[in-house]
C-alpha positions as CSV (number, residue, x, y, z in Angstrom):
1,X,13.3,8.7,0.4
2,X,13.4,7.7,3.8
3,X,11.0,10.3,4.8
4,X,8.2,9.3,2.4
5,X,9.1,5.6,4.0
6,X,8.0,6.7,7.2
7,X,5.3,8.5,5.7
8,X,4.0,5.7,4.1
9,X,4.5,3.5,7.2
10,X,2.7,6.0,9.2
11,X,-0.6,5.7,6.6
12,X,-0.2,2.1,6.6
13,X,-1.2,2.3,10.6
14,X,-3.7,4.7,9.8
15,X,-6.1,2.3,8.2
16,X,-5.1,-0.3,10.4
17,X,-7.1,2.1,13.1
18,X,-10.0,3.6,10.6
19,X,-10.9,0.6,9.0
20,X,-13.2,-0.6,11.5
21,X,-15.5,2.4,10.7
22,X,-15.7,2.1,6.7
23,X,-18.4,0.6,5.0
24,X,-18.5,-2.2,3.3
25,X,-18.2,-1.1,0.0
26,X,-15.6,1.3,1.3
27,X,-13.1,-1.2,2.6
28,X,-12.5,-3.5,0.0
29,X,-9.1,-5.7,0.9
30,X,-7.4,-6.8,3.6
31,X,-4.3,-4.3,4.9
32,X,-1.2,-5.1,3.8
33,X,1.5,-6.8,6.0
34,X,5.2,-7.0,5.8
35,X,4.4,-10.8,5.6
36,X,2.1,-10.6,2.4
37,X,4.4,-9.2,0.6
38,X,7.6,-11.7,1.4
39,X,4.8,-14.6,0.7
40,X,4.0,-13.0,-2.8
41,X,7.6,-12.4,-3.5
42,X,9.0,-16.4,-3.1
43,X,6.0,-17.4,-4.4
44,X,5.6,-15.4,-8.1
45,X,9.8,-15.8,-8.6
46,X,9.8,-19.6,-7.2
47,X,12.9,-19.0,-5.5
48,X,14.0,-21.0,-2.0
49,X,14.8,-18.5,0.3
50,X,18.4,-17.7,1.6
51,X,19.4,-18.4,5.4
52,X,19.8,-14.8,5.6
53,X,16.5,-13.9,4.0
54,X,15.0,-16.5,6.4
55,X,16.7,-14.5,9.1
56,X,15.3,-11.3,7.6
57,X,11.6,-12.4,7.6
58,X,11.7,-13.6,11.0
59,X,13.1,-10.3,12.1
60,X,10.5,-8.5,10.2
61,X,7.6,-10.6,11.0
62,X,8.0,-12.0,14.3
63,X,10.5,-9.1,15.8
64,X,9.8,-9.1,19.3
65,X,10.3,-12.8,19.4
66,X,13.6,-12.3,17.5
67,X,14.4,-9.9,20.0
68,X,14.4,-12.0,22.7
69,X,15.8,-15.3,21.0
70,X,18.5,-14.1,18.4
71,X,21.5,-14.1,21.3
72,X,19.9,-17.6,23.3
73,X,20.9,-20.4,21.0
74,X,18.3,-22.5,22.2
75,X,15.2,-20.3,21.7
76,X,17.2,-19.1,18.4
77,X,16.7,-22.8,17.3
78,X,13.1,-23.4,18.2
79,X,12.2,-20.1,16.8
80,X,14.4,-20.6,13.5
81,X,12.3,-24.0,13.2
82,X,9.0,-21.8,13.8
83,X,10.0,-19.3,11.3
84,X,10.6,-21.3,8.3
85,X,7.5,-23.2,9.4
86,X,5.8,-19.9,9.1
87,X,7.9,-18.8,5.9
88,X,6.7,-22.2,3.8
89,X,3.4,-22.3,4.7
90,X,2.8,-18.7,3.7
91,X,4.5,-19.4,0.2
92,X,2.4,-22.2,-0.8
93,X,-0.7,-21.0,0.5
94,X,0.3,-17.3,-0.8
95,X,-3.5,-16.1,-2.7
96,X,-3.1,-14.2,-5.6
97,X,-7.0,-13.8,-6.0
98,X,-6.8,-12.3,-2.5
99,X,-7.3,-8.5,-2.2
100,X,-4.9,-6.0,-0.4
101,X,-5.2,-2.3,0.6
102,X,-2.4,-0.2,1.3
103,X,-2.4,3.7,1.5
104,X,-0.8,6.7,0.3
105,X,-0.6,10.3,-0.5
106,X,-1.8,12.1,-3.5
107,X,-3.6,15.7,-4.7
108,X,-5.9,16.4,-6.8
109,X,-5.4,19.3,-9.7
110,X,-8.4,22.1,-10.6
111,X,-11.9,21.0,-11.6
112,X,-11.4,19.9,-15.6
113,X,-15.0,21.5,-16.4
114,X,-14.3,19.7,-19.8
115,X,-14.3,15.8,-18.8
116,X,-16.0,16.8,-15.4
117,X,-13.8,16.0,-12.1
118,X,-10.3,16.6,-10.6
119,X,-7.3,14.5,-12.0
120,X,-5.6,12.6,-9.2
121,X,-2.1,11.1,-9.8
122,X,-1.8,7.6,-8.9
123,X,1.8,6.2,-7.9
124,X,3.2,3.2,-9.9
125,X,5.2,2.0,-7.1
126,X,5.5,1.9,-3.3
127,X,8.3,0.7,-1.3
128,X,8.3,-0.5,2.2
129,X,12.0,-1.2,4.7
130,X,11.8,-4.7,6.2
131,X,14.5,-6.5,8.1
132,X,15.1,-9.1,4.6
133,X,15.3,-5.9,2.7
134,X,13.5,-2.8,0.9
135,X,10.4,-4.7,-1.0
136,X,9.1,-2.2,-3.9
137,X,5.1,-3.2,-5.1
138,X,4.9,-2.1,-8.5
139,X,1.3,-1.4,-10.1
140,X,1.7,-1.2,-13.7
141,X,-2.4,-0.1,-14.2
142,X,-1.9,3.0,-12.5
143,X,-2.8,5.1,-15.3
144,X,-6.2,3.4,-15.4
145,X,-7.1,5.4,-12.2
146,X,-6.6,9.1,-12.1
147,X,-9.7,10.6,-12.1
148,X,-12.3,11.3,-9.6
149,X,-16.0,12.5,-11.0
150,X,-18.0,15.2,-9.9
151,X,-20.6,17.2,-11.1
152,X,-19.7,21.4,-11.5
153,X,-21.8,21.7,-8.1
154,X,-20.3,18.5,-6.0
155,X,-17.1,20.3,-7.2
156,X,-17.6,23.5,-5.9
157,X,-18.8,21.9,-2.7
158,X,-15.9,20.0,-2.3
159,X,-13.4,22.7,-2.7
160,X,-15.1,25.1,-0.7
161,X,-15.3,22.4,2.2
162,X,-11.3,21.9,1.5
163,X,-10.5,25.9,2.0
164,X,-9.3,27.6,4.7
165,X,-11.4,30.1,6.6
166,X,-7.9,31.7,7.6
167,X,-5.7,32.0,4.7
168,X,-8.6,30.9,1.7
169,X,-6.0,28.6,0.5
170,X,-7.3,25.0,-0.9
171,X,-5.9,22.1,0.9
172,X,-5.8,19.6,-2.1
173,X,-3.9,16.9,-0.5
174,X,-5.8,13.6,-0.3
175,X,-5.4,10.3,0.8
176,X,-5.7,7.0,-1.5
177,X,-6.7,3.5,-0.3
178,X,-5.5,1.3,-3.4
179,X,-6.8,-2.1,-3.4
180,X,-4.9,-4.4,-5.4
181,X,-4.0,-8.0,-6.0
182,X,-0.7,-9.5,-6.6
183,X,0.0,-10.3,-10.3
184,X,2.2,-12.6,-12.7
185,X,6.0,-11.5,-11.9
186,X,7.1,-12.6,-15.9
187,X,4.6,-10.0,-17.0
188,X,6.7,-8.2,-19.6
189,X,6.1,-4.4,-18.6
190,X,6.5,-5.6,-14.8
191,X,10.1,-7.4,-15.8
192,X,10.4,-4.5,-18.2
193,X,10.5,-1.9,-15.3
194,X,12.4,-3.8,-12.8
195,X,15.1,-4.7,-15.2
196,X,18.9,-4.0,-13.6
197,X,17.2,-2.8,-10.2
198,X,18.1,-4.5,-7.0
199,X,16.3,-4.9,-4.4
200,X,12.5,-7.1,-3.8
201,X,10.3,-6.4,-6.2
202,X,6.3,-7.7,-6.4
203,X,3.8,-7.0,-9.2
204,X,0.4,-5.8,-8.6
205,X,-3.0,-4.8,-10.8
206,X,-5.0,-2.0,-9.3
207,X,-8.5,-3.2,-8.4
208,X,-10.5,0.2,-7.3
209,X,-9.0,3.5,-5.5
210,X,-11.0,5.3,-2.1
211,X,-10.5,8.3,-2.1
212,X,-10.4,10.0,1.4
213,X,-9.2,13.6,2.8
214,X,-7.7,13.9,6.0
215,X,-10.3,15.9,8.7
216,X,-9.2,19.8,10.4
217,X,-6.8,19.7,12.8
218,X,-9.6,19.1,15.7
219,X,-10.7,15.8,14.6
220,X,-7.8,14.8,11.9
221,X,-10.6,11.3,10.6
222,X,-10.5,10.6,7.4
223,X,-13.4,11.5,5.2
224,X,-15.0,9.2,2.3
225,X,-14.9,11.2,-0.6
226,X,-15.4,8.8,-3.7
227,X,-13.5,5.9,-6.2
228,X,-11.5,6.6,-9.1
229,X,-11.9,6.0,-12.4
230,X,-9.9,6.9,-15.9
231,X,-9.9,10.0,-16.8
């Protein structure tokens, strides 16, 4: 678990870097912050925060501050005021029409010849270590994107540009920019899945999926490769 954390950090900085150099019909939402996802949280379950949870998203969002302040009572205060300035305003300004992008891993399977395309699997949940706590983003449409379309010769082009001249092996590993937008936390198949689990938990609707593949080891860009649909 704490591997794929790390993983999924590490892709999270990724676009942060590429996303200067996507089009715009490519880049579709803003990349998600430790902050958006503490705003969404208090704001869909309407619950004040804790001192300690305070604490946490100061640490999280405004570490190097935190850093230098948490053992100086007197810049602790000033930046405790700061941070539950920061925390409020964030809450009741939080946008759930507003939409995010986030990354992660993914594969796609052999060419269906039948439906046309290469089924690509589509997590339902991503989780992300802060300093208030492990927040887990739960997208309960996933299943409405796990399919990206190509005609038999785009196919055979794609997999031939994803084999190895070396070992004729097929890299099929891909990389997914979901763009989402935070939904209603009472929705019953969100409270359905979350039931008894501990931990921060935000529910999110799947807007579109970019599909990308990570470059040879000489250049190692990612490459626009298409959207997802359902299969």
């Amino acid at each position: 678990m704490k591997k794929k954390m790390v993983q999924w950090v590490m892709l999270l900085a990724v676009i942060t870097v590429v996303s200067g150099s996507l089009s715009a019909q490519e880049e579709e939402g803003e990349a998600m912050g430790v902050n958006h996802l503490i705003y969404a949280y208090f704001s869909g379950t309407k619950k004040k925060p804790t001192d300690a949870e305070i604490d946490g998203f100061i640490a999280s969002v405004l570490s190097d501050e935190y850093a230098r302040s948490r053992n100086n009572e007197f810049e602790w205060r000033t930046l405790w005021t700061k941070g539950i300035s920061l925390l409020n305003e964030g809450i009741a300004g939080f946008d759930a029409s507003k939409v995010y992008s986030t990354m992660t891993r993914s594969s796609f399977s052999n060419y269906d010849f039948d439906k046309g395309g290469f089924a690509v699997g589509v997590t339902n949940s991503m989780s992300l270590s802060t300093r208030l706590g492990n927040f887990t983003t739960v997208l309960t449409n996933n299943g409405d994107f796990d399919f990206l379309k190509m005609t038999p010769e785009e196919g055979n082009a794609f997999i031939k540009l994803r084999t190895s001249e070396y070992t004729n092996s097929v890299n099929r590993d891909i990389v997914l920019v979901v763009n989402f937008k935070f939904a209603d936390y009472s929705n019953k198949t969100f409270q359905d899945l979350i039931r008894n689990r501990s931990g921060y938990y935000v529910h999110a609707l799947i807007q579109s999926v970019d599909v990308y593949y990570i470059g040879n080891v000489w250049d190692g860009d990612l490459h626009y490769v298409g959207k997802l649909s359902k299969k």
